[in-house]
LOMARDO-472194 format. One record per residue (C-alpha): residue number from 0; residue in three letters; x, y, z. Coordinates in pm, 1 decimal, always signed. Last residue first. Layout:
<pts>
pt n: NUM, res: ALA, xx: X, yy: Y, zz: Z
...
</pts>
This chain:
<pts>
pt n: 270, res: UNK, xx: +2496.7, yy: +5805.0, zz: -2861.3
pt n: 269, res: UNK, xx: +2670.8, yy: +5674.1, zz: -2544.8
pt n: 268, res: UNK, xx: +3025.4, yy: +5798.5, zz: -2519.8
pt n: 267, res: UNK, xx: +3274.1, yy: +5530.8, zz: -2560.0
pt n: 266, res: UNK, xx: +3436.8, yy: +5507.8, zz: -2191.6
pt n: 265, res: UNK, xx: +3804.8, yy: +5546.0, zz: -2147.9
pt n: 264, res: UNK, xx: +4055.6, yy: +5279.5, zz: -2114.3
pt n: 263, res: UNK, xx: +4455.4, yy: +5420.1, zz: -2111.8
pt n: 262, res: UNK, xx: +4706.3, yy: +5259.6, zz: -2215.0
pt n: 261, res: UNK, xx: +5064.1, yy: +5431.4, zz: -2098.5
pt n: 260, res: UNK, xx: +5383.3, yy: +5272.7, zz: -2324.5
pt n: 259, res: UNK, xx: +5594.2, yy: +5067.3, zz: -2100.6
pt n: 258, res: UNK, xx: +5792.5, yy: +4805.7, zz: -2391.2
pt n: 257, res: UNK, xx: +5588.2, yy: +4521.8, zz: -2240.3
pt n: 256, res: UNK, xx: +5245.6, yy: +4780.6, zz: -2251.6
pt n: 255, res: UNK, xx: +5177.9, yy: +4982.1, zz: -1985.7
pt n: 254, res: UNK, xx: +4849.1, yy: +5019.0, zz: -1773.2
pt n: 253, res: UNK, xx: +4568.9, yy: +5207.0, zz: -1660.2
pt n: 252, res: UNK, xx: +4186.0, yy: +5142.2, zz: -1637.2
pt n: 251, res: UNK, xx: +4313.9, yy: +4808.6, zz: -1530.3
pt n: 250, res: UNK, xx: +4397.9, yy: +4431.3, zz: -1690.4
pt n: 249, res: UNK, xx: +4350.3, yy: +4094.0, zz: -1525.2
pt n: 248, res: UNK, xx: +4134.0, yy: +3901.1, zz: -1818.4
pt n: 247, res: UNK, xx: +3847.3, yy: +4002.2, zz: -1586.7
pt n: 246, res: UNK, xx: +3969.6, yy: +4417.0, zz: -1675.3
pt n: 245, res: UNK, xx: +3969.4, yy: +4362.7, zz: -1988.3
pt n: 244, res: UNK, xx: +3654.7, yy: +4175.9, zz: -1999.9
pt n: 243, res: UNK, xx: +3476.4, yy: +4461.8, zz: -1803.0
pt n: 242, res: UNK, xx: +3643.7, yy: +4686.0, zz: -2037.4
pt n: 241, res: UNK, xx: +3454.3, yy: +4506.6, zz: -2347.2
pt n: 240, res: UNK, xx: +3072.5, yy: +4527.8, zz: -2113.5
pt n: 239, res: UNK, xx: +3126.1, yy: +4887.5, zz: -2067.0
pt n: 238, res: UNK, xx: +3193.9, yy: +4992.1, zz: -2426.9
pt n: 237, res: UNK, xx: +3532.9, yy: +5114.8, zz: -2561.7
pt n: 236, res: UNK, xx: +3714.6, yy: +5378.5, zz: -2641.1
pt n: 235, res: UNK, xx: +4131.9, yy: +5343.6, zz: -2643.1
pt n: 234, res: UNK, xx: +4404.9, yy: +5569.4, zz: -2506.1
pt n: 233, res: UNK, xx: +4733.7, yy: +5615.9, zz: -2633.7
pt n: 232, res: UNK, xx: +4953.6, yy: +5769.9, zz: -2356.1
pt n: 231, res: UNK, xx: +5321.6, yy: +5912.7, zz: -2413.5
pt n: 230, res: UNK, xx: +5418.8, yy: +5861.5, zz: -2784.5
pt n: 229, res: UNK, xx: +5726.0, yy: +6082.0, zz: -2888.7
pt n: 228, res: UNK, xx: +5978.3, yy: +6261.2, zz: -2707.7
pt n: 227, res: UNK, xx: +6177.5, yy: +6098.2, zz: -2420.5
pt n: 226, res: UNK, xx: +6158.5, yy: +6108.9, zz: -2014.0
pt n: 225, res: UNK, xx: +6180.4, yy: +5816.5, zz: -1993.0
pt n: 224, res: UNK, xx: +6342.4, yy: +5523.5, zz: -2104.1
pt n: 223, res: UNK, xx: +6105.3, yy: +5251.2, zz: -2329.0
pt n: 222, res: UNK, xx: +6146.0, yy: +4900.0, zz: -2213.9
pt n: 221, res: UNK, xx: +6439.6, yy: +4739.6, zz: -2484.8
pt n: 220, res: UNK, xx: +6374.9, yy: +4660.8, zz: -2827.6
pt n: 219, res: UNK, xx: +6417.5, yy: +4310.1, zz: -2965.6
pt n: 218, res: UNK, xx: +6332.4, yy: +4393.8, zz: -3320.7
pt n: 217, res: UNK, xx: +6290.0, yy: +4765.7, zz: -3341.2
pt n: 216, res: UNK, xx: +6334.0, yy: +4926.9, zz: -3733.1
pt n: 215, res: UNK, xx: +6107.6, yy: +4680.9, zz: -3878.4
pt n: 214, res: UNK, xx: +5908.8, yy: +4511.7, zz: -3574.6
pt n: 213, res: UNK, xx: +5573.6, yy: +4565.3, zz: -3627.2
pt n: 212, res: UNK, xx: +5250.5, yy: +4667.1, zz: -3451.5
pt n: 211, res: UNK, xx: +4930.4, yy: +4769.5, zz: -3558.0
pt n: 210, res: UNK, xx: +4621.0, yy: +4896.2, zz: -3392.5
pt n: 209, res: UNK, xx: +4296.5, yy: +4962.1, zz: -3489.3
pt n: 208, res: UNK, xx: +4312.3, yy: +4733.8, zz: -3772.7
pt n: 207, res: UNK, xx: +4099.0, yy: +4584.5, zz: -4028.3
pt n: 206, res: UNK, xx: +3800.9, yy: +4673.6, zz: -3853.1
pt n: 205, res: UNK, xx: +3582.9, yy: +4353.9, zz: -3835.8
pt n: 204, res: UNK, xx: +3446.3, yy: +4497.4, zz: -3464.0
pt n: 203, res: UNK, xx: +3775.6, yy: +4493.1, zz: -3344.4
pt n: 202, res: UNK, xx: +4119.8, yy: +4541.4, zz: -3476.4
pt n: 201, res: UNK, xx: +4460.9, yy: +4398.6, zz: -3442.1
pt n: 200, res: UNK, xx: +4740.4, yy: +4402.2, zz: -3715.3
pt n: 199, res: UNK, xx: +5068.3, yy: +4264.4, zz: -3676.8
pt n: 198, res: UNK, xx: +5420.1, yy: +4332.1, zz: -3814.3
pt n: 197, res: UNK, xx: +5742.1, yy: +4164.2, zz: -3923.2
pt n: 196, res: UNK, xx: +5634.9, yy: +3998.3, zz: -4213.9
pt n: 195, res: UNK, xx: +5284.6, yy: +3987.5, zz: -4245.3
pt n: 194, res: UNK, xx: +5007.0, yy: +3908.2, zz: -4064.8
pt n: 193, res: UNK, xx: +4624.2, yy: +4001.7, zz: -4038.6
pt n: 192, res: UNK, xx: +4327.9, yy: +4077.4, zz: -3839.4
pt n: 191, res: UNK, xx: +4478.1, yy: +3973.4, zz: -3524.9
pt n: 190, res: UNK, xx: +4151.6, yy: +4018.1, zz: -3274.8
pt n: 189, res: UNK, xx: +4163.1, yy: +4325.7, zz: -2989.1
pt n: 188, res: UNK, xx: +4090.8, yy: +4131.1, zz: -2659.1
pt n: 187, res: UNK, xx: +4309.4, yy: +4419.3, zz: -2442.5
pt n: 186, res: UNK, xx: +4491.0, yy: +4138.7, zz: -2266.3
pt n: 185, res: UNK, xx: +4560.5, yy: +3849.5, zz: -2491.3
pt n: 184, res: UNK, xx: +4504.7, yy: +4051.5, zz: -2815.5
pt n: 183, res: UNK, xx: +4747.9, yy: +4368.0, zz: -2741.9
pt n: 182, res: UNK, xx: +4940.0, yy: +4184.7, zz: -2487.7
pt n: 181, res: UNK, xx: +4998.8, yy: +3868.9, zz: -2606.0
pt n: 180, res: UNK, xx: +4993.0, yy: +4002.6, zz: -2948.5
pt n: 179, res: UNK, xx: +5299.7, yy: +4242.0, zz: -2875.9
pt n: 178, res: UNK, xx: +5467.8, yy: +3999.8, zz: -2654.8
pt n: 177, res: UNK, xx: +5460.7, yy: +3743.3, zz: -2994.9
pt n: 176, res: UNK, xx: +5573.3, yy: +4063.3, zz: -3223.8
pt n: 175, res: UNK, xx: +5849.8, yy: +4154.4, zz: -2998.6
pt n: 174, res: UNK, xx: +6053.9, yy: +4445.4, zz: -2974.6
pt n: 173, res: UNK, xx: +5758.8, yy: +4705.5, zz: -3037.2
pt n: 172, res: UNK, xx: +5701.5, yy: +4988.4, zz: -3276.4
pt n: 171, res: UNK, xx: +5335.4, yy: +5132.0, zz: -3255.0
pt n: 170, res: UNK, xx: +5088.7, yy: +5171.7, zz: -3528.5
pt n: 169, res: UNK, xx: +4766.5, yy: +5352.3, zz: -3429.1
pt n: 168, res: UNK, xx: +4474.5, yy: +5332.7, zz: -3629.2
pt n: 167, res: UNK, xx: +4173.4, yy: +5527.4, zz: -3739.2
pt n: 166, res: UNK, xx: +4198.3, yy: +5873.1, zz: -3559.0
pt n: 165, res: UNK, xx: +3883.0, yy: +6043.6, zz: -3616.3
pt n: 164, res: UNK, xx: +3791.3, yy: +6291.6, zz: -3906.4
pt n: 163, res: UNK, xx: +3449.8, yy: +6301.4, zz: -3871.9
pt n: 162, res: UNK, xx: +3379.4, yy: +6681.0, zz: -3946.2
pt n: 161, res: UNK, xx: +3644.2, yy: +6795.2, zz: -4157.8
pt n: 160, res: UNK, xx: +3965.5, yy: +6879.0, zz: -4095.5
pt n: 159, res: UNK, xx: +3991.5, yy: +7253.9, zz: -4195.2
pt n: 158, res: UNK, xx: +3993.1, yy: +7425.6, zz: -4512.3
pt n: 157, res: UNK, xx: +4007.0, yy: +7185.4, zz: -4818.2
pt n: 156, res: UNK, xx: +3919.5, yy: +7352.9, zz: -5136.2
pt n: 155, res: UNK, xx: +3673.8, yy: +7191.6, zz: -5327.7
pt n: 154, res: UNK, xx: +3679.2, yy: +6930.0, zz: -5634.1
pt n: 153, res: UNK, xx: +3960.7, yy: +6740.3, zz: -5475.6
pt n: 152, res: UNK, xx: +3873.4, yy: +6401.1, zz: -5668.1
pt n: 151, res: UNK, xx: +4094.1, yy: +6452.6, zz: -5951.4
pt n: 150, res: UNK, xx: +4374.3, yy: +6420.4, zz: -5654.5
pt n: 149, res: UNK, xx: +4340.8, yy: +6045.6, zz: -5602.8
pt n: 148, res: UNK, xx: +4373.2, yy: +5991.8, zz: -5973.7
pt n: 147, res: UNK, xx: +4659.6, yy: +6173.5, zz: -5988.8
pt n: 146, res: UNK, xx: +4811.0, yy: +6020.7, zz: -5661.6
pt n: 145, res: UNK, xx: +4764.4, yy: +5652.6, zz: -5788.1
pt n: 144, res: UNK, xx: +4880.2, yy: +5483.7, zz: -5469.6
pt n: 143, res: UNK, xx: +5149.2, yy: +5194.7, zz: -5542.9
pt n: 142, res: UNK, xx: +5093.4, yy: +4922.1, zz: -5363.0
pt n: 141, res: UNK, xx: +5150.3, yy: +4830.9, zz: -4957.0
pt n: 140, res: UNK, xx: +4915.9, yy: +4526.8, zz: -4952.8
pt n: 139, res: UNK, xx: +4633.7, yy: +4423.1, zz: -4725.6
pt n: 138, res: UNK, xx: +4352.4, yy: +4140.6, zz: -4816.5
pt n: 137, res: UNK, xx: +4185.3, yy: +4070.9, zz: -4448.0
pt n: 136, res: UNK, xx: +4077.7, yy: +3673.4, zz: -4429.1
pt n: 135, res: UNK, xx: +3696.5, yy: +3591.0, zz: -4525.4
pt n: 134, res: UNK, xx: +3856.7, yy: +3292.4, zz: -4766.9
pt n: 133, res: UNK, xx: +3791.1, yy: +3468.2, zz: -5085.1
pt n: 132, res: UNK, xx: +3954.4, yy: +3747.8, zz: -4980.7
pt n: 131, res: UNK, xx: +3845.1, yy: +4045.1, zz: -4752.0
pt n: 130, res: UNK, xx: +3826.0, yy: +4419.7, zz: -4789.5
pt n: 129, res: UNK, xx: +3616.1, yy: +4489.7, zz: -5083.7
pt n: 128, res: UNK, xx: +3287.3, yy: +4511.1, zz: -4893.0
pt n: 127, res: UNK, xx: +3441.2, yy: +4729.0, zz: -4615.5
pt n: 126, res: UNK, xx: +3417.4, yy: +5019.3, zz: -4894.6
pt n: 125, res: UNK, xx: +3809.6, yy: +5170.9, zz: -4908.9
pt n: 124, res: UNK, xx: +3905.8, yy: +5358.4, zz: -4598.0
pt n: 123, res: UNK, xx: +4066.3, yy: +5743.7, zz: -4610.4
pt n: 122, res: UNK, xx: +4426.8, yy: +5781.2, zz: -4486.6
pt n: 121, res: UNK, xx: +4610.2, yy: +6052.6, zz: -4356.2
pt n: 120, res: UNK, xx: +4974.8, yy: +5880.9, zz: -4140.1
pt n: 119, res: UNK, xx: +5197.9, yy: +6032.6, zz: -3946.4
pt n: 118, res: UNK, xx: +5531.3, yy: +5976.7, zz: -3815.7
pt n: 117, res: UNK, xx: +5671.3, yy: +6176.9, zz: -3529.3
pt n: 116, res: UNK, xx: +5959.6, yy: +6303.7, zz: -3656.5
pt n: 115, res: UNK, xx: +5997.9, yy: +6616.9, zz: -3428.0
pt n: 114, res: UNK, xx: +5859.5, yy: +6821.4, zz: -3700.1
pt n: 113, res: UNK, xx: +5560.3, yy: +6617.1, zz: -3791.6
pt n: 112, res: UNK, xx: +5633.2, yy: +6323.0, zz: -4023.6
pt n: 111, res: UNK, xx: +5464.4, yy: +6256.4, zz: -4362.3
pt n: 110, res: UNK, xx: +5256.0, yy: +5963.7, zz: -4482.7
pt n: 109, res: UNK, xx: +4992.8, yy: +5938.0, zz: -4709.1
pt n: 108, res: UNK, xx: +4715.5, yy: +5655.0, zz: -4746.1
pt n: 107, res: UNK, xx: +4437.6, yy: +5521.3, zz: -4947.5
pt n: 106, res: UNK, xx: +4251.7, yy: +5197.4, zz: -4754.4
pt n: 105, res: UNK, xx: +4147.8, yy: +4855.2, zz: -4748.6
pt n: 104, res: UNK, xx: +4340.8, yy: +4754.1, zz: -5064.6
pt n: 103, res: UNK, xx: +4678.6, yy: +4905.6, zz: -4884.4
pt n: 102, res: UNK, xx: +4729.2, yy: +5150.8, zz: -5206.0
pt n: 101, res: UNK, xx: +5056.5, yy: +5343.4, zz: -5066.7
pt n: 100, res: UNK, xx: +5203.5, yy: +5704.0, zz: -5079.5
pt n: 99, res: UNK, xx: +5489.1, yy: +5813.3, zz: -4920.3
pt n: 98, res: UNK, xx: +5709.0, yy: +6085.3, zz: -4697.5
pt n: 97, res: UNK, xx: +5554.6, yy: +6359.5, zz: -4777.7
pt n: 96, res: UNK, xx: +5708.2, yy: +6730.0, zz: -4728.5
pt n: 95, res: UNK, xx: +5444.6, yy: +6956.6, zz: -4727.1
pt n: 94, res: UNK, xx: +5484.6, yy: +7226.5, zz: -4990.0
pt n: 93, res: UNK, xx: +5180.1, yy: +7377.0, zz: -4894.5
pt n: 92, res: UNK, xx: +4986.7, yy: +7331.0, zz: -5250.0
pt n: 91, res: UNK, xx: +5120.3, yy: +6919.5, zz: -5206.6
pt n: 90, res: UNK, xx: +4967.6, yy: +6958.0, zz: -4878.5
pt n: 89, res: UNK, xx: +4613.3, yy: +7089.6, zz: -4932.4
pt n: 88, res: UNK, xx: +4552.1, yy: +6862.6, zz: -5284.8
pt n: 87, res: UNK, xx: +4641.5, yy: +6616.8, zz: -5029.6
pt n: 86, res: UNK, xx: +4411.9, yy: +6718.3, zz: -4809.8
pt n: 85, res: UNK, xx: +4107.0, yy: +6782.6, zz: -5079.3
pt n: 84, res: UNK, xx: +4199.9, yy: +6415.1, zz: -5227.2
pt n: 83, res: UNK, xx: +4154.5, yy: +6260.0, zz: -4809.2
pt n: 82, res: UNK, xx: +3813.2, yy: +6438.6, zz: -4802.7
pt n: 81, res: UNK, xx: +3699.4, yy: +6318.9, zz: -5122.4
pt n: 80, res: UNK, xx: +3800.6, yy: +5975.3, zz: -5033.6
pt n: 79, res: UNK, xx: +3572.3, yy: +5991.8, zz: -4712.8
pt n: 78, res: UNK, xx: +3546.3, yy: +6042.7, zz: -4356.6
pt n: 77, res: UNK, xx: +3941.9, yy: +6096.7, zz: -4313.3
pt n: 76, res: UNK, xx: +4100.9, yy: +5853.0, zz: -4045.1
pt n: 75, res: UNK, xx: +4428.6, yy: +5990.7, zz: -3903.6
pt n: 74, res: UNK, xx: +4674.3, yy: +5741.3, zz: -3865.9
pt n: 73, res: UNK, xx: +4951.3, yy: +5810.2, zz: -3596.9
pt n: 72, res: UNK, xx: +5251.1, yy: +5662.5, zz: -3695.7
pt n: 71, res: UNK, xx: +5585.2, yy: +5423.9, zz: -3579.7
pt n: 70, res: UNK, xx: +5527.3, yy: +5545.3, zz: -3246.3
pt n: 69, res: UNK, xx: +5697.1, yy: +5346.7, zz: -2933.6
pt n: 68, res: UNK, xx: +6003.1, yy: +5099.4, zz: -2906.2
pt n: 67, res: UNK, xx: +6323.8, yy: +5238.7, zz: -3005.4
pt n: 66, res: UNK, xx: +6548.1, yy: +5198.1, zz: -3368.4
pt n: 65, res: UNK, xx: +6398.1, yy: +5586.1, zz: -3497.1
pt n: 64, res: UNK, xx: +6547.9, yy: +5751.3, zz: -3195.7
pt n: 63, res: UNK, xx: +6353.7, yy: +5910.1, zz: -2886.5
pt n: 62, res: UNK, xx: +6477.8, yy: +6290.3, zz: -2864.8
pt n: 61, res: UNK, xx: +6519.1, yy: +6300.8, zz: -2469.7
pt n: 60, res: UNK, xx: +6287.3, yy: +6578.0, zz: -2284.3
pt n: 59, res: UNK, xx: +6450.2, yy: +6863.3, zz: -2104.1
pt n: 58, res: UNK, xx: +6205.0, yy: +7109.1, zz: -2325.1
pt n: 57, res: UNK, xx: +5910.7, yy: +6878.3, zz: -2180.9
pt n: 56, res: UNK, xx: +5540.4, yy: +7010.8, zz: -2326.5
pt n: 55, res: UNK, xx: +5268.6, yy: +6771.9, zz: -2360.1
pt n: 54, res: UNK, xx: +5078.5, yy: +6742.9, zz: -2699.1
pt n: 53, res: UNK, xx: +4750.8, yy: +6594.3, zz: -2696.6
pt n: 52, res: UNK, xx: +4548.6, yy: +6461.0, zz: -2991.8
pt n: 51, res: UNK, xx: +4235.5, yy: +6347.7, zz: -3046.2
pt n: 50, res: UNK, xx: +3948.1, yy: +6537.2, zz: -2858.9
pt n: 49, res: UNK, xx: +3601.0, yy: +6578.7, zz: -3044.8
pt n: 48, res: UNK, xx: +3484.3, yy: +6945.6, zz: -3029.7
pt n: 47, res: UNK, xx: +3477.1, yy: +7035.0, zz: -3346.9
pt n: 46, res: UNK, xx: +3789.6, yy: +6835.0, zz: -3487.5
pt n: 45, res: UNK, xx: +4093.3, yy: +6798.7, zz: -3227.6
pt n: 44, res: UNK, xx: +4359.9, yy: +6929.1, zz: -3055.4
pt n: 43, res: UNK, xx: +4468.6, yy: +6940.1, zz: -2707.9
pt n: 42, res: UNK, xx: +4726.3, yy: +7147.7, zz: -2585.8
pt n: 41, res: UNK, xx: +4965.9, yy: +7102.9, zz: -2246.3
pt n: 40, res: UNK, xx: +5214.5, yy: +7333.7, zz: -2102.2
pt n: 39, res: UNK, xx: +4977.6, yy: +7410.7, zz: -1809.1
pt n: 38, res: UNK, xx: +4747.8, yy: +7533.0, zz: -2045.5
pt n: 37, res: UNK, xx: +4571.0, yy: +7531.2, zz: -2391.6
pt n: 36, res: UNK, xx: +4263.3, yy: +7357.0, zz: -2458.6
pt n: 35, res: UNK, xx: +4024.3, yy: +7247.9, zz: -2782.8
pt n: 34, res: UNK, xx: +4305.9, yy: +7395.7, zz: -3044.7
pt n: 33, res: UNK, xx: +4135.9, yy: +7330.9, zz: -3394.1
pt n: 32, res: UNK, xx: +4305.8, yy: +6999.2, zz: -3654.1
pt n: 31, res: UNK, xx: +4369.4, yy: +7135.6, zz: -4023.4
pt n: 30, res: UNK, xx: +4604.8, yy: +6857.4, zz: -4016.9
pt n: 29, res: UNK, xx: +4921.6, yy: +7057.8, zz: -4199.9
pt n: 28, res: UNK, xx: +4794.3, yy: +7390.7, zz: -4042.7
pt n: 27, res: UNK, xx: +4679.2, yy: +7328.4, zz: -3719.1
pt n: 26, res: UNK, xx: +4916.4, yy: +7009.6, zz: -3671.0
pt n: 25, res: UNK, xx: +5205.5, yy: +7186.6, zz: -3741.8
pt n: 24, res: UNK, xx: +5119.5, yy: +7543.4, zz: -3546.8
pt n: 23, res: UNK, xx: +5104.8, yy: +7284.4, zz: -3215.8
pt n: 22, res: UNK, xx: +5414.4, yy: +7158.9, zz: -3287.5
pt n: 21, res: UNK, xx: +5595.1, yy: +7445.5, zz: -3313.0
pt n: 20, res: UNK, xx: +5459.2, yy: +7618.6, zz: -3035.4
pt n: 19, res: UNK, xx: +5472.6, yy: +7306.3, zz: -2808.8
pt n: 18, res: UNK, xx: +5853.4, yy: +7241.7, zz: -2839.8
pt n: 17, res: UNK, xx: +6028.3, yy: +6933.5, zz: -2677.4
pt n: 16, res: UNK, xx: +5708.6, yy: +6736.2, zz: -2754.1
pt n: 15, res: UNK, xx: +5542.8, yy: +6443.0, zz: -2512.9
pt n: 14, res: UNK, xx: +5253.0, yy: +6275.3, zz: -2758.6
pt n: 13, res: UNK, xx: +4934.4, yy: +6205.7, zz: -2651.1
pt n: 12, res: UNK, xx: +4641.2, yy: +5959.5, zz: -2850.2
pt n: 11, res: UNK, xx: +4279.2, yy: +5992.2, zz: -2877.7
pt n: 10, res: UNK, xx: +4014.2, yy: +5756.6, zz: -2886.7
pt n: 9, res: UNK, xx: +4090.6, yy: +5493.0, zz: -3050.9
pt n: 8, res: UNK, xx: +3873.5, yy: +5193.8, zz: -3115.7
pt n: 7, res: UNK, xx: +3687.9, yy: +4906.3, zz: -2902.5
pt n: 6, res: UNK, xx: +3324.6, yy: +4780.7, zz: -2954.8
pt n: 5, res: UNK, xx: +3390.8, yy: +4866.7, zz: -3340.9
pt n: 4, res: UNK, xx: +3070.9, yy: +5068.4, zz: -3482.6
pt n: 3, res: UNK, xx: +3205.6, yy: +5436.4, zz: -3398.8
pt n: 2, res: UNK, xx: +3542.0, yy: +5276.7, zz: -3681.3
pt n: 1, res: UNK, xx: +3446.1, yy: +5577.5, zz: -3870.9
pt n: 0, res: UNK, xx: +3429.4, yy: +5631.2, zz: -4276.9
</pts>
């Protein structure tokens, strides 16, 4: 499944690594994802020729800690449940160490880290029809995910990310749930799907989230310091008439967030 239909979603998202090699090999073999550019210490990876991930080379860098604003994941949308069984069936067979499994209602999803601990999520999205309860709101829990079952539907070998893999979500770490929203829903017009305990979740277009934030290992996080590891730019796709509201509403092609994470506007391409 692809968010394409939500007015705003992500496009791709950059991460500053202390060592490209390494994490370049990760994400081609654990993801599957192909190398679109290479130079100038930067790579970006993606699926066909569909950018989504950047990584930008700074040995010097900082290692950002697990208590600091920034990345919690990066959630990589499979197109189907098939698709998400033949991964896992991929990384359990490459001794991939995973980090959890949950049943969120809307969606089946793995985590695992890459090797500089930036968390990841692989998730594939239940039918939209079973996403909302009684009273239209967003049903999301953090069950049990039946991995057995999951895996009976790998029925061929998984070789590469498959054609529509996008990134879903992003879920960031902030130090304020109420500056998160403000900035998040005020200013980028995303709508608060849901709430729970210490984290957020903002989509558009009925998407149960394209971006989530939460306050778990964070809570009243200082600006981010730079120059650290971890999430440098995440930039969101969107249509002309949502960044004109953006941009009304007194934000730019270019900003930070409170905790100074890069936000980038790009167009959505025009099918």
């Amino acid at each position: 499944m692809s968010t394409a239909s939500a007015p705003i979603e992500v496009a791709h998202v950059a991460l500053t690594v202390n060592d490209l090699g390494a994490m370049r090999a990760f994400y081609e073999t654990a993801l599957g994802l192909s190398t679109l550019s290479d130079g100038g210490g930067r790579v970006r990876l993606g699926v066909g020729d569909h950018h989504l991930l950047e990584l930008r080379e700074d040995k010097a860098a900082r290692r950002s800690t697990p208590r600091e604003a920034g990345l919690f994941h990066t959630a990589f949308l499979m197109p189907d449940r098939p698709a998400l069984a033949r991964w896992l069936r991929h990384a359990v067979d490459s001794g991939l160490q995973l980090q959890g499994a949950s049943d969120h209602l809307v969606s089946e999803a793995i985590y695992l880290a890459d090797p500089e601990g930036n968390g990841i999520e692989v998730y594939a999205d239940r039918p939209r029809t079973g996403w909302h309860a009684a009273d239209g709101t967003i049903r999301m829990a953090s069950d049990p995910l039946d991995l057995p079952g999951l895996l009976q539907d790998a029925k061929a070998p998984w070789t590469a990310a498959p054609k529509g893999t996008v990134i879903g979500h992003v879920h960031l770490q902030v130090g304020a749930l109420a500056e998160a929203e403000a900035f998040y829903a005020g200013t980028l017009g995303l709508a608060i799907m849901a709430r729970y305990p210490g984290a957020s979740f903002l989509g558009a277009g009925g998407y149960h989230h394209h971006i989530a934030t939460n306050v778990w290992n964070s809570r009243n996080a200082a600006k981010r310091s730079f120059p650290s590891t971890g999430l440098a730019e995440l930039a969101l796709a969107l249509g002309t008439g949502e960044q004109a509201a953006i941009l009304a509403r007194g934000g730019a092609v270019r900003m930070v967030d409170p905790w100074q994470t890069q936000v980038t506007l790009v167009q959505k391409p025009v099918s």
